[in-house]
mmCIF file of the N, C-alpha and C atoms, coordinates in Angstrom:
data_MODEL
# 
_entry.id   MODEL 
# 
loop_
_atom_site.group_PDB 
_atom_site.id 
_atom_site.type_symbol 
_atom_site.label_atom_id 
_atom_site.label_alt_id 
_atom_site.label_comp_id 
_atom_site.label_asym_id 
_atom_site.label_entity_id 
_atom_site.label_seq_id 
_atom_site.pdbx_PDB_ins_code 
_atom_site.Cartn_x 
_atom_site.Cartn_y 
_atom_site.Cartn_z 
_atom_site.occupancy 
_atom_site.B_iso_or_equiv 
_atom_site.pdbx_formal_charge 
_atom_site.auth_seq_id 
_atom_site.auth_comp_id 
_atom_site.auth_asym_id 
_atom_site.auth_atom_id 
_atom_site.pdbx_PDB_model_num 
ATOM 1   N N  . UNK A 1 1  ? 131.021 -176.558 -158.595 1.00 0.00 ? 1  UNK A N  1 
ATOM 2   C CA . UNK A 1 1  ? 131.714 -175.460 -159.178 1.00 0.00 ? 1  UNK A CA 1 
ATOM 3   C C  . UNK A 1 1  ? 130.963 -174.943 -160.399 1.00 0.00 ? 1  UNK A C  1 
ATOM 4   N N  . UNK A 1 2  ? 130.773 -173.493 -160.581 1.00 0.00 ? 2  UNK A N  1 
ATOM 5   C CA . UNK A 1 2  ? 130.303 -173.258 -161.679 1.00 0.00 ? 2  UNK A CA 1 
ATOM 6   C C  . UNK A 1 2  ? 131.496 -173.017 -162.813 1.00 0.00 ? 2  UNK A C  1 
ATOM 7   N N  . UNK A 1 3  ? 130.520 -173.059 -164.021 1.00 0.00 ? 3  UNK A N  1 
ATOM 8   C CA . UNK A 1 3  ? 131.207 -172.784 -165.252 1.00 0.00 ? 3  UNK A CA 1 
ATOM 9   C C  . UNK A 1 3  ? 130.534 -172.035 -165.978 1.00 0.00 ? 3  UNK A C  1 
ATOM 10  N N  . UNK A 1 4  ? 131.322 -171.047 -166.827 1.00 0.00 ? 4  UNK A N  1 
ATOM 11  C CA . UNK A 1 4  ? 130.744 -169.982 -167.901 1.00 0.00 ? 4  UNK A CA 1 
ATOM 12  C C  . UNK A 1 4  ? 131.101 -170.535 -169.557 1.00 0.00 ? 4  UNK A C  1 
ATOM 13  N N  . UNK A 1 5  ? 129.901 -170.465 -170.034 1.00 0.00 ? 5  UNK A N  1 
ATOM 14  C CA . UNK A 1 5  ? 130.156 -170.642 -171.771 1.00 0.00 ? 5  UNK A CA 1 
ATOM 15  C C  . UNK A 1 5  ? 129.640 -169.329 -172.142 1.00 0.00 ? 5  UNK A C  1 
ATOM 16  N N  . UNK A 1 6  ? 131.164 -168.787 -172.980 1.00 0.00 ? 6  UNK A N  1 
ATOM 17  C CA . UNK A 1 6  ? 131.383 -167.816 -173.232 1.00 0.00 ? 6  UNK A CA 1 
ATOM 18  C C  . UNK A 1 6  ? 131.152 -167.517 -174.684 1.00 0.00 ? 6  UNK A C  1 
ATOM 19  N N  . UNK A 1 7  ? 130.521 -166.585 -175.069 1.00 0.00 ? 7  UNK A N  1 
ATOM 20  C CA . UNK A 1 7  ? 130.413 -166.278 -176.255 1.00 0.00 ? 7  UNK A CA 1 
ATOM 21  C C  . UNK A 1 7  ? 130.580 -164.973 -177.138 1.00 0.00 ? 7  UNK A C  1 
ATOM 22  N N  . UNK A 1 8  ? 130.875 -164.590 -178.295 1.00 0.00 ? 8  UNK A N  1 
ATOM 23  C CA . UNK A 1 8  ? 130.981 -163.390 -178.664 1.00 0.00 ? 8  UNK A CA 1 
ATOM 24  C C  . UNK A 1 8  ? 129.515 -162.598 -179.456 1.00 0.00 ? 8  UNK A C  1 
ATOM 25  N N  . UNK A 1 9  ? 128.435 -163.181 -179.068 1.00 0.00 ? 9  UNK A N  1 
ATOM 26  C CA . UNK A 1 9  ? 127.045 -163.075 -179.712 1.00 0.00 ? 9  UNK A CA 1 
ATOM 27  C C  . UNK A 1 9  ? 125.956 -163.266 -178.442 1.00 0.00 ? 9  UNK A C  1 
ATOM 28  N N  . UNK A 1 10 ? 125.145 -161.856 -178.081 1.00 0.00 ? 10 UNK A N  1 
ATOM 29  C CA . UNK A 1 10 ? 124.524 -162.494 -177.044 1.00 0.00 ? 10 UNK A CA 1 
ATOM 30  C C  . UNK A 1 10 ? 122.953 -163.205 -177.770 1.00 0.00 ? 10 UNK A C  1 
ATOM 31  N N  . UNK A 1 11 ? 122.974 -163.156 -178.989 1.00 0.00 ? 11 UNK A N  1 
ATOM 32  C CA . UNK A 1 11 ? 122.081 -163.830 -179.390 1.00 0.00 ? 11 UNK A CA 1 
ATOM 33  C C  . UNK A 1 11 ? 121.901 -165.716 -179.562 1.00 0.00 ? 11 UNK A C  1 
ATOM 34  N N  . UNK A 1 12 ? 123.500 -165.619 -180.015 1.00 0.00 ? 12 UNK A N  1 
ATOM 35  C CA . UNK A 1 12 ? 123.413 -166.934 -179.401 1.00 0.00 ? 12 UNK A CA 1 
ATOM 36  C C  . UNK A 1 12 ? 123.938 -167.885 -178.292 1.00 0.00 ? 12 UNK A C  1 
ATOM 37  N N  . UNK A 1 13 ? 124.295 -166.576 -177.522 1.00 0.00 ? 13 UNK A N  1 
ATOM 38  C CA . UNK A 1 13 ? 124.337 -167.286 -175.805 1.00 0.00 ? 13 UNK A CA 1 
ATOM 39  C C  . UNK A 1 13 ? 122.852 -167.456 -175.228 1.00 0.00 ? 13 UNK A C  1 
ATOM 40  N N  . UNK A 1 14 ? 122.148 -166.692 -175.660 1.00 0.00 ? 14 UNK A N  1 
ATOM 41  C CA . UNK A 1 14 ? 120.082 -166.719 -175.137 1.00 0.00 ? 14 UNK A CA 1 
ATOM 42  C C  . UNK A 1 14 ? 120.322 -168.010 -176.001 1.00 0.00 ? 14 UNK A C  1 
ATOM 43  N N  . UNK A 1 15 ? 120.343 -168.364 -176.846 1.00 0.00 ? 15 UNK A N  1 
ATOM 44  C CA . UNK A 1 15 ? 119.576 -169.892 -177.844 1.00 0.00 ? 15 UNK A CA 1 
ATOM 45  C C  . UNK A 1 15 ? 120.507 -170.843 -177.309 1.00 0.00 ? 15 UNK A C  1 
ATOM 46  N N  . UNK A 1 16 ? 121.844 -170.650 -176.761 1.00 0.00 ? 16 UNK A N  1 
ATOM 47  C CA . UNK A 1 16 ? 122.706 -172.016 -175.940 1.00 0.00 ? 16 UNK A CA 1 
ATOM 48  C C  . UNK A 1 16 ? 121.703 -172.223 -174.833 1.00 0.00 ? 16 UNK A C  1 
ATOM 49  N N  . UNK A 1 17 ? 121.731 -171.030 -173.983 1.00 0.00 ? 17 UNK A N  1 
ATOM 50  C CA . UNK A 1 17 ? 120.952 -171.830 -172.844 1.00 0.00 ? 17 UNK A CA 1 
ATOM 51  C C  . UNK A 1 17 ? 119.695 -172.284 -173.001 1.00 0.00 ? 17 UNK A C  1 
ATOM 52  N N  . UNK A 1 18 ? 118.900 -171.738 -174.116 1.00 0.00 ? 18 UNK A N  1 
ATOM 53  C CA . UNK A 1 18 ? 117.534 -172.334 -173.978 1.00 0.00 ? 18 UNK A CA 1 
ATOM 54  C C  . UNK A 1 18 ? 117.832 -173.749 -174.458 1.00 0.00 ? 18 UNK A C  1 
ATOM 55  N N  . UNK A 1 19 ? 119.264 -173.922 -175.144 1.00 0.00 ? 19 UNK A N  1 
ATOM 56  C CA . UNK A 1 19 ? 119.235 -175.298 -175.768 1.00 0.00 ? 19 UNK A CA 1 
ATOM 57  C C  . UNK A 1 19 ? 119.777 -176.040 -174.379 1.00 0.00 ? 19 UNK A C  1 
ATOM 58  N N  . UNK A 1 20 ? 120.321 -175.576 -173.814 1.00 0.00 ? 20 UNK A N  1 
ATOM 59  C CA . UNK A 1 20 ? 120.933 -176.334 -172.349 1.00 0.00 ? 20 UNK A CA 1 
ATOM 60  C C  . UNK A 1 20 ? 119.778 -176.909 -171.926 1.00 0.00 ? 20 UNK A C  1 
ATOM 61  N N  . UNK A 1 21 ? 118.870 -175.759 -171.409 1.00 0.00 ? 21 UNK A N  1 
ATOM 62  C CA . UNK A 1 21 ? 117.236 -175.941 -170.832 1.00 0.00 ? 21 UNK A CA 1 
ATOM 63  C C  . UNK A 1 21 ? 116.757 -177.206 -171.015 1.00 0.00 ? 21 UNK A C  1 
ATOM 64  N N  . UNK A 1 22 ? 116.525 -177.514 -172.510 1.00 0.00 ? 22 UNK A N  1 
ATOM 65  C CA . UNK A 1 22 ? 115.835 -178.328 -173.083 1.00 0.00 ? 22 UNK A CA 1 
ATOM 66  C C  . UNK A 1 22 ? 116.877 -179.778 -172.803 1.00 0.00 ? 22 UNK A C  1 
ATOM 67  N N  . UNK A 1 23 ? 117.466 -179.519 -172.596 1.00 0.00 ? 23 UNK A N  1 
ATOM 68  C CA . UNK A 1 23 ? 118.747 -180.983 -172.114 1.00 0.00 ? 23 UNK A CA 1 
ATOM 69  C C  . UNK A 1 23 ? 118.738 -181.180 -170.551 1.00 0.00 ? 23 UNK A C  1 
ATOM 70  N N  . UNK A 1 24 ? 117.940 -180.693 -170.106 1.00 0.00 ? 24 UNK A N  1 
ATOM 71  C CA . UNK A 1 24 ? 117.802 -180.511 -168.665 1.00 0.00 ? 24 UNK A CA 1 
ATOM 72  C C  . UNK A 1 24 ? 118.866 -180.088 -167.292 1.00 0.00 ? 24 UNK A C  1 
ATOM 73  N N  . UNK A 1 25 ? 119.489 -178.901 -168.766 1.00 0.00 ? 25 UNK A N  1 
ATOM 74  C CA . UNK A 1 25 ? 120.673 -178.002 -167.320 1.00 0.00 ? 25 UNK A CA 1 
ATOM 75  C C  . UNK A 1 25 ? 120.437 -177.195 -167.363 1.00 0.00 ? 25 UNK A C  1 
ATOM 76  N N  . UNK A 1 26 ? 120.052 -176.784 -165.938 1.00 0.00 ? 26 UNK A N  1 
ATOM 77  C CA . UNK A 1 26 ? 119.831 -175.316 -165.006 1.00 0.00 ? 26 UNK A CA 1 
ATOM 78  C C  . UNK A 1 26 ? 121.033 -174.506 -165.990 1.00 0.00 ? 26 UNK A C  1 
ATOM 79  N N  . UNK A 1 27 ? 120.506 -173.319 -166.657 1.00 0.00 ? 27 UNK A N  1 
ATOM 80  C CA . UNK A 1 27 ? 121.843 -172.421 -166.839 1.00 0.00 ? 27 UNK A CA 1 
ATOM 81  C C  . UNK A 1 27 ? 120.687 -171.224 -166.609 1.00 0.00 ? 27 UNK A C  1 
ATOM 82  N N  . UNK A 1 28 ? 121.541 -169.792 -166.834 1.00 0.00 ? 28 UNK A N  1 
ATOM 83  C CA . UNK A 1 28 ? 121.302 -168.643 -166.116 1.00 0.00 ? 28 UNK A CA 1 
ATOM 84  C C  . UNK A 1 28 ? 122.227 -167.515 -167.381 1.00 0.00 ? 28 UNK A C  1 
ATOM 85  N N  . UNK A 1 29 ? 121.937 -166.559 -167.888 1.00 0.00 ? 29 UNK A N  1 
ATOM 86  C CA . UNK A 1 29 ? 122.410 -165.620 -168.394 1.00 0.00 ? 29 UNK A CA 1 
ATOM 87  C C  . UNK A 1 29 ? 123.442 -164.553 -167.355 1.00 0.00 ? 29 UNK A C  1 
ATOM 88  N N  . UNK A 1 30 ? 124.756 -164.253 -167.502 1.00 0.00 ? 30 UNK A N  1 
ATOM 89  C CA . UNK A 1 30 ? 125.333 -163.953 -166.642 1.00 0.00 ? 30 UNK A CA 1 
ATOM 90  C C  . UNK A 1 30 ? 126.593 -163.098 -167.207 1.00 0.00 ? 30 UNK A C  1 
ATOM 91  N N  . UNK A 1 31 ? 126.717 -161.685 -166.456 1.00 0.00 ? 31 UNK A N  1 
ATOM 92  C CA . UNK A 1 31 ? 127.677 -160.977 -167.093 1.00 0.00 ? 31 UNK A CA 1 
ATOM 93  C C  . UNK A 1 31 ? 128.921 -161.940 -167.132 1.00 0.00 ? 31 UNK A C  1 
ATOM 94  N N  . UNK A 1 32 ? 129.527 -161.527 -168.468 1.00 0.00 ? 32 UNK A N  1 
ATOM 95  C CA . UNK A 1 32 ? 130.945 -162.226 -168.658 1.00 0.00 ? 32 UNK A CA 1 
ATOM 96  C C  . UNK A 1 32 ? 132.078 -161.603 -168.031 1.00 0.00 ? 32 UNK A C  1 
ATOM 97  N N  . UNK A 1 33 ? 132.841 -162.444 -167.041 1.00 0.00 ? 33 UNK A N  1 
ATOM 98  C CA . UNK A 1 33 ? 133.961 -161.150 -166.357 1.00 0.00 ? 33 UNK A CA 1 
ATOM 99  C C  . UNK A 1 33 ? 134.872 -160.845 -167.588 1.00 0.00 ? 33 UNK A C  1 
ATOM 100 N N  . UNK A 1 34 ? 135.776 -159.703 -167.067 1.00 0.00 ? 34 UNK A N  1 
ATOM 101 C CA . UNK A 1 34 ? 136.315 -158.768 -168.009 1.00 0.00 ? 34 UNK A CA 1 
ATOM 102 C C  . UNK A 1 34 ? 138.144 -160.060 -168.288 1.00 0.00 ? 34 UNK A C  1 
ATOM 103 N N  . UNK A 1 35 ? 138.354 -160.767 -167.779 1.00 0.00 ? 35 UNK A N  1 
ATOM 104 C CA . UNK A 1 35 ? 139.409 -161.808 -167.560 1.00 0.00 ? 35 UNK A CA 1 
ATOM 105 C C  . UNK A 1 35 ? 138.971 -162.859 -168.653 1.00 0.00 ? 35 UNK A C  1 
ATOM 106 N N  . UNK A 1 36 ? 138.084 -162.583 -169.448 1.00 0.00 ? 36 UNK A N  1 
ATOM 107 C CA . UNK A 1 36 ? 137.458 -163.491 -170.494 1.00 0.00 ? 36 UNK A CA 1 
ATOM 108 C C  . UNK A 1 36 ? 138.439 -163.154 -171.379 1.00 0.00 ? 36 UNK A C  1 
ATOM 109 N N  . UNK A 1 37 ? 138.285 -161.924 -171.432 1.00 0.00 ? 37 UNK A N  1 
ATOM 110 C CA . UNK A 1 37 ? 138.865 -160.990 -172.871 1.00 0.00 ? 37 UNK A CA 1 
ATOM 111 C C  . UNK A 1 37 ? 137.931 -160.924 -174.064 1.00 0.00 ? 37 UNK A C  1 
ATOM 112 N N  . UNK A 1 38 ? 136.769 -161.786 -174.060 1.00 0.00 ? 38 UNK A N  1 
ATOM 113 C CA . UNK A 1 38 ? 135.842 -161.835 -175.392 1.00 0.00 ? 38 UNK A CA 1 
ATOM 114 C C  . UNK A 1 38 ? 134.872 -161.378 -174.758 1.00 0.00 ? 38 UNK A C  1 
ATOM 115 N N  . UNK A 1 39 ? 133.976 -161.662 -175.801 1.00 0.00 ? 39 UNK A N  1 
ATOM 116 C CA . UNK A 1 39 ? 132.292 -161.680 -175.518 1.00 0.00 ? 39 UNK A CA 1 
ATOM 117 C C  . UNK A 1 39 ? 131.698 -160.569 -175.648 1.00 0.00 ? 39 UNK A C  1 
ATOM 118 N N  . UNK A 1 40 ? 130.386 -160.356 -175.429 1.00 0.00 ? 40 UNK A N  1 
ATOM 119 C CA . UNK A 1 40 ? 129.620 -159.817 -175.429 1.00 0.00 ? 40 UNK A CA 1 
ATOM 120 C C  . UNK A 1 40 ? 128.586 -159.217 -174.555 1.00 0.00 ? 40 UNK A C  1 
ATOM 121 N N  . UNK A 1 41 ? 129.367 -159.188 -172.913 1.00 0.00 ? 41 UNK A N  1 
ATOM 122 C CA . UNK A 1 41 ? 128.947 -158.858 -172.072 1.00 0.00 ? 41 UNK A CA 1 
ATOM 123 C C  . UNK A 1 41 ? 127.852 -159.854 -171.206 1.00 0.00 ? 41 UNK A C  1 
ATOM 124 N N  . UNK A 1 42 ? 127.240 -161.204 -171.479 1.00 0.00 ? 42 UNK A N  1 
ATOM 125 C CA . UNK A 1 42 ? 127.164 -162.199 -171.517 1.00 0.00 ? 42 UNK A CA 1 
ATOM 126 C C  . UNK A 1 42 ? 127.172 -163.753 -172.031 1.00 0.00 ? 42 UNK A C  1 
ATOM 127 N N  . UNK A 1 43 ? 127.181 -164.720 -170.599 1.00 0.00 ? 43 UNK A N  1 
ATOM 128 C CA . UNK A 1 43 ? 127.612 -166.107 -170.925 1.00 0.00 ? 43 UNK A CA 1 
ATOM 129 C C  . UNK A 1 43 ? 126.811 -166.390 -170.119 1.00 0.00 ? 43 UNK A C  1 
ATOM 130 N N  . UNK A 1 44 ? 126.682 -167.988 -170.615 1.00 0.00 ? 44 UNK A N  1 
ATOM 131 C CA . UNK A 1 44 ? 125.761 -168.627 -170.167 1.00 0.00 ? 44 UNK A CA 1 
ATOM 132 C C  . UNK A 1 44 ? 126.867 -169.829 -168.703 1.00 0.00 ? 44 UNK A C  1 
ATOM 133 N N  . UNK A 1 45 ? 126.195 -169.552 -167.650 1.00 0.00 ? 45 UNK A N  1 
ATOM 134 C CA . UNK A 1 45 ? 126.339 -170.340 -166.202 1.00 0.00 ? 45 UNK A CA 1 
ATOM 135 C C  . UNK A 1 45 ? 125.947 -171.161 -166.113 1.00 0.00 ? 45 UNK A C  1 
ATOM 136 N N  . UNK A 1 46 ? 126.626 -172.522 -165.557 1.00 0.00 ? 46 UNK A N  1 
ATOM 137 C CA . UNK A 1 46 ? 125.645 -174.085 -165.504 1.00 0.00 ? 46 UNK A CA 1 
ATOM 138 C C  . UNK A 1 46 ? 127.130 -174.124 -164.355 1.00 0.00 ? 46 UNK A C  1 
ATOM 139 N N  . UNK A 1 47 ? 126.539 -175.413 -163.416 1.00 0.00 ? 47 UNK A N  1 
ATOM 140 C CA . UNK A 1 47 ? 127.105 -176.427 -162.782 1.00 0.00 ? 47 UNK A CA 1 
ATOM 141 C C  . UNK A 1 47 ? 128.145 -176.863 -163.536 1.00 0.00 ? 47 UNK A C  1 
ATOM 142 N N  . UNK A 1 48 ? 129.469 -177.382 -163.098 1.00 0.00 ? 48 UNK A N  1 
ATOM 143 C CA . UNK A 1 48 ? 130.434 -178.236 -163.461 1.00 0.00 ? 48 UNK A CA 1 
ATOM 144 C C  . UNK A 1 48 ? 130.045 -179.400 -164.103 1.00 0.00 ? 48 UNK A C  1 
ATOM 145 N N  . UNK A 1 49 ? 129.111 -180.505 -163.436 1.00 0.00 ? 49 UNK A N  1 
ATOM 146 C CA . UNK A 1 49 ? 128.812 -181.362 -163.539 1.00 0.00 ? 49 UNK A CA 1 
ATOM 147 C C  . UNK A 1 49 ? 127.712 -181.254 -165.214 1.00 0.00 ? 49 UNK A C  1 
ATOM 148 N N  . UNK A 1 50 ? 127.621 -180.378 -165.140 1.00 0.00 ? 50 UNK A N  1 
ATOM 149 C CA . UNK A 1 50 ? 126.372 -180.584 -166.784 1.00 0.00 ? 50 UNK A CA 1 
ATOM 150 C C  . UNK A 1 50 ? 127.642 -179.917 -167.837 1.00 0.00 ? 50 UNK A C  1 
ATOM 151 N N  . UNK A 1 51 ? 128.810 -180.054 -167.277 1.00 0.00 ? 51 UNK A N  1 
ATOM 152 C CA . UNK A 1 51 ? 129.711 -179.470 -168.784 1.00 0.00 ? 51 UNK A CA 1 
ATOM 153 C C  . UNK A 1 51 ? 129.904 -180.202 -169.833 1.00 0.00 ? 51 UNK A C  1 
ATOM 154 N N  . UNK A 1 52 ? 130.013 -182.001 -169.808 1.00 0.00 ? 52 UNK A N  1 
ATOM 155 C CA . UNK A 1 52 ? 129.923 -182.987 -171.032 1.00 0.00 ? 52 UNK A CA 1 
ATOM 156 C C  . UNK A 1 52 ? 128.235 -182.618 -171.551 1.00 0.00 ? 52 UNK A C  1 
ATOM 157 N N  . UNK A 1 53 ? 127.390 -182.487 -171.122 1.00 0.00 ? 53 UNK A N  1 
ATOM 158 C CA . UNK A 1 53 ? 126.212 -181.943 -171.281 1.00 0.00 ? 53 UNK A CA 1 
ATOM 159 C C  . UNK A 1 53 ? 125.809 -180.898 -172.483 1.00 0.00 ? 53 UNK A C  1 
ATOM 160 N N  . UNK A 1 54 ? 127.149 -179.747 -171.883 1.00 0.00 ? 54 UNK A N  1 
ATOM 161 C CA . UNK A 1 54 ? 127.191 -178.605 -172.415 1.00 0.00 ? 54 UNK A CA 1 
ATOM 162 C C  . UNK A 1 54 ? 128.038 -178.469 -173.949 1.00 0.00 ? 54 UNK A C  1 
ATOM 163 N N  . UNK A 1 55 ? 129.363 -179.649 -173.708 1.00 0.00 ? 55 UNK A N  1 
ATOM 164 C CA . UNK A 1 55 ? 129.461 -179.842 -174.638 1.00 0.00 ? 55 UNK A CA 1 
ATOM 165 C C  . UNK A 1 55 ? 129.084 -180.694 -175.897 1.00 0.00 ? 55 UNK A C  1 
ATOM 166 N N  . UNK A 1 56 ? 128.357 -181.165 -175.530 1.00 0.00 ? 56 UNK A N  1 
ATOM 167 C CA . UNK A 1 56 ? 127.731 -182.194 -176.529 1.00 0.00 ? 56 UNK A CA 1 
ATOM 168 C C  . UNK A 1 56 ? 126.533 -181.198 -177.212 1.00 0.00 ? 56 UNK A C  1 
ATOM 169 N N  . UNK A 1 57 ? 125.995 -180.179 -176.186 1.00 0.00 ? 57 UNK A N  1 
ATOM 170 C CA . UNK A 1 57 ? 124.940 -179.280 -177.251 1.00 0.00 ? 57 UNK A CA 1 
ATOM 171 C C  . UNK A 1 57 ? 125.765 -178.331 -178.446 1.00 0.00 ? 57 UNK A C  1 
ATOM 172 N N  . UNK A 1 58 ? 126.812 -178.239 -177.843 1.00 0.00 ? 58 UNK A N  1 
ATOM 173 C CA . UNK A 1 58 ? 127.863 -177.563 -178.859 1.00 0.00 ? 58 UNK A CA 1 
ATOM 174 C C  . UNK A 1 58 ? 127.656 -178.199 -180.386 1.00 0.00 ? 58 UNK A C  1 
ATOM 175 N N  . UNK A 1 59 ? 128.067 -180.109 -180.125 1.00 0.00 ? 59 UNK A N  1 
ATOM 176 C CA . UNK A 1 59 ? 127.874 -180.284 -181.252 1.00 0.00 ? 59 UNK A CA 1 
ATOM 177 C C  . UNK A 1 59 ? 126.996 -180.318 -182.095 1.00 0.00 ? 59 UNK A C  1 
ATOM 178 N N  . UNK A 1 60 ? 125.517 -180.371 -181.117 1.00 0.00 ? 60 UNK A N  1 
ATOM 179 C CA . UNK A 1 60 ? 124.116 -180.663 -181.877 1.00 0.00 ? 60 UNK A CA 1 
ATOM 180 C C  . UNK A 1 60 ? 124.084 -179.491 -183.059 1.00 0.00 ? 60 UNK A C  1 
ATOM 181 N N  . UNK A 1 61 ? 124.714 -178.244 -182.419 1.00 0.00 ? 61 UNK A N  1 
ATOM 182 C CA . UNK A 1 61 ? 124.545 -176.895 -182.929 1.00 0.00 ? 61 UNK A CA 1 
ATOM 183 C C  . UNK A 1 61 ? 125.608 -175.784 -182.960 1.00 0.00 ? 61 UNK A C  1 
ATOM 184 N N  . UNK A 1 62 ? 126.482 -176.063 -183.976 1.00 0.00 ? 62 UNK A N  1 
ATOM 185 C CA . UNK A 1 62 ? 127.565 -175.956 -183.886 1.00 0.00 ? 62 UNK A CA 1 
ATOM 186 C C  . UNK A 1 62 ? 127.186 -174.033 -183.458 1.00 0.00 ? 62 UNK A C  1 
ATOM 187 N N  . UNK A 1 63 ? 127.799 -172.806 -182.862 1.00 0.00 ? 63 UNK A N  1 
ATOM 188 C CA . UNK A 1 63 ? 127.927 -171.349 -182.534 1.00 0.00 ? 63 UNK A CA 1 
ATOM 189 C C  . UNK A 1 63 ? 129.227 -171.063 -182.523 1.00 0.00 ? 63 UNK A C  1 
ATOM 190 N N  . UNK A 1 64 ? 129.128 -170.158 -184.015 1.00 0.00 ? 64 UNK A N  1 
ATOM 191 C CA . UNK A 1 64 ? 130.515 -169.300 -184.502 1.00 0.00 ? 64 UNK A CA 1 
ATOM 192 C C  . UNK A 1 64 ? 130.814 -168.799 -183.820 1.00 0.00 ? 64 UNK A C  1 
ATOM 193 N N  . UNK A 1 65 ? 129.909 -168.124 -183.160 1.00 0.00 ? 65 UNK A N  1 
ATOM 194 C CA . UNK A 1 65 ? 130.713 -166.961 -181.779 1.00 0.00 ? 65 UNK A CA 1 
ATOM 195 C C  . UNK A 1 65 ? 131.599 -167.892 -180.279 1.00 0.00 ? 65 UNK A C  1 
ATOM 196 N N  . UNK A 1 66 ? 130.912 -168.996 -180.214 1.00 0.00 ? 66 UNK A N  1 
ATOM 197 C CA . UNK A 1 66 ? 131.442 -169.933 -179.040 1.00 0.00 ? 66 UNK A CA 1 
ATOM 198 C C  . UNK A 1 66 ? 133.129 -169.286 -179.300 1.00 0.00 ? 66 UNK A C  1 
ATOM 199 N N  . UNK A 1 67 ? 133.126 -168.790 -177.664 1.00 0.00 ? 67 UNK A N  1 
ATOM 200 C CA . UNK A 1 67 ? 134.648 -168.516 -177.551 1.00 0.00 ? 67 UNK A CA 1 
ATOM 201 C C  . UNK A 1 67 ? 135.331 -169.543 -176.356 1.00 0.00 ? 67 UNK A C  1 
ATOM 202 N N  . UNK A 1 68 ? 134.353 -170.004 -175.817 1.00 0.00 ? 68 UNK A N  1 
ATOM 203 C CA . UNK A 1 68 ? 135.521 -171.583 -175.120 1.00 0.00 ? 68 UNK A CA 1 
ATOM 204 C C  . UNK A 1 68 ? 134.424 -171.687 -173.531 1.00 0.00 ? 68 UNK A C  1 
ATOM 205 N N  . UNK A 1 69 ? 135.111 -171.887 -172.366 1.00 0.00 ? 69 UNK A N  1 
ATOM 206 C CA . UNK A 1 69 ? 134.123 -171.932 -171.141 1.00 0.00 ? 69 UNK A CA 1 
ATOM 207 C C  . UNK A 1 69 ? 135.443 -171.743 -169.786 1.00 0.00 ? 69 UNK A C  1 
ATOM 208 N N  . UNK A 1 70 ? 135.097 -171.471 -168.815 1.00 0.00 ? 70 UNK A N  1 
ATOM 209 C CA . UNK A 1 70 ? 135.616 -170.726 -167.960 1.00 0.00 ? 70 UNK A CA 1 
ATOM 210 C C  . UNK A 1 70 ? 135.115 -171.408 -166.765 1.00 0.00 ? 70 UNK A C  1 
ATOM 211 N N  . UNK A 1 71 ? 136.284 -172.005 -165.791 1.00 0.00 ? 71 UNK A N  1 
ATOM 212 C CA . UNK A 1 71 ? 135.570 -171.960 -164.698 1.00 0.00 ? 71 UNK A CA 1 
ATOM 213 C C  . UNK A 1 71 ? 136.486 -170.935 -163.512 1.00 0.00 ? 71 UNK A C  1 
ATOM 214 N N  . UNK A 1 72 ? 135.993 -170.509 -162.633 1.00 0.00 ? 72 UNK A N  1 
ATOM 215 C CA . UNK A 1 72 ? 136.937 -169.634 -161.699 1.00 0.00 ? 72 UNK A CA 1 
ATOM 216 C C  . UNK A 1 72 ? 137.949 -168.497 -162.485 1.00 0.00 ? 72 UNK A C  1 
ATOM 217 N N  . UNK A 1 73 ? 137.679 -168.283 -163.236 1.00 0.00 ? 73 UNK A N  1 
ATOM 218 C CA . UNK A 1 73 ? 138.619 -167.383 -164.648 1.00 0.00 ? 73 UNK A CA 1 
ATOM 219 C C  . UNK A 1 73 ? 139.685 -168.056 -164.971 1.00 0.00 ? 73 UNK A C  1 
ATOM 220 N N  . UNK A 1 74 ? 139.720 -169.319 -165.114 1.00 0.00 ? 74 UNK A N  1 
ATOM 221 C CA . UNK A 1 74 ? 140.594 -170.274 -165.640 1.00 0.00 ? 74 UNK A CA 1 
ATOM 222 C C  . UNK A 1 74 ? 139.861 -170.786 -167.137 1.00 0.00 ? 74 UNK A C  1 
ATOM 223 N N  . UNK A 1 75 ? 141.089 -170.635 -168.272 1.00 0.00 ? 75 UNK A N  1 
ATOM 224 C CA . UNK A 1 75 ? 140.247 -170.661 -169.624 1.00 0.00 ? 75 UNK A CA 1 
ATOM 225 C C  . UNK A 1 75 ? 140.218 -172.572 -169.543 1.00 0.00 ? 75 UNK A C  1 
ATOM 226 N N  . UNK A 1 76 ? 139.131 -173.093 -170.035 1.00 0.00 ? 76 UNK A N  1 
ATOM 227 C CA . UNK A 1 76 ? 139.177 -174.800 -169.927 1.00 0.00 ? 76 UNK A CA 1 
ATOM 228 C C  . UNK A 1 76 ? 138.813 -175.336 -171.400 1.00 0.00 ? 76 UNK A C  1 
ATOM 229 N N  . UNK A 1 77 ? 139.006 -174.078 -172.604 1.00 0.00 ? 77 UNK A N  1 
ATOM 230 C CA . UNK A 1 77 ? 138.421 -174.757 -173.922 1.00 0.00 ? 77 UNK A CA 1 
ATOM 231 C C  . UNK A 1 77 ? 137.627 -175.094 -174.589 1.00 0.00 ? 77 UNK A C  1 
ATOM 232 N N  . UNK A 1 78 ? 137.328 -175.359 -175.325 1.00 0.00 ? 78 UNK A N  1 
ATOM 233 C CA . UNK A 1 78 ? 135.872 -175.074 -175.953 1.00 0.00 ? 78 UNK A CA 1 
ATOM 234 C C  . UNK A 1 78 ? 135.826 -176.643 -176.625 1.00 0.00 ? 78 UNK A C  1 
# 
């Protein structure tokens, strides 16, 4: 299943995923659907399975704009 980390900065949705990258999860830059209600017209896409992954880069580096993560347009929290 995929998941979206959603953000209100597409500057630092580009520096999440390159930080994903470097943790070794496939992510992908990807319009944010409009059922978000936030953002910035993109979020960053990864696998289900790399989301403890995803959140743990959260903490390395904390992003003000981080507005939570999405899977299937179901909000799952940030």
């Amino acid at each position: 299943m995929t998941v979206l980390a959603v953000f209100r900065s597409r500057a630092q949705t580009l520096d999440f995923i390159a930080l994903l990258r470097t943790l070794g999860v496939p992510a992908q830059a990807v319009s944010t659907p409009k059922e978000a209600g936030v953002g910035c017209g993109i979020s960053a896409r990864f696998d289900e399975r790399f989301l403890e992954k995803a959140k743990l880069a959260l903490k390395k580096k904390p992003y003000s704009s981080f507005a939570g993560f999405l899977r299937e347009g179901r909000y799952l929290g940030g």
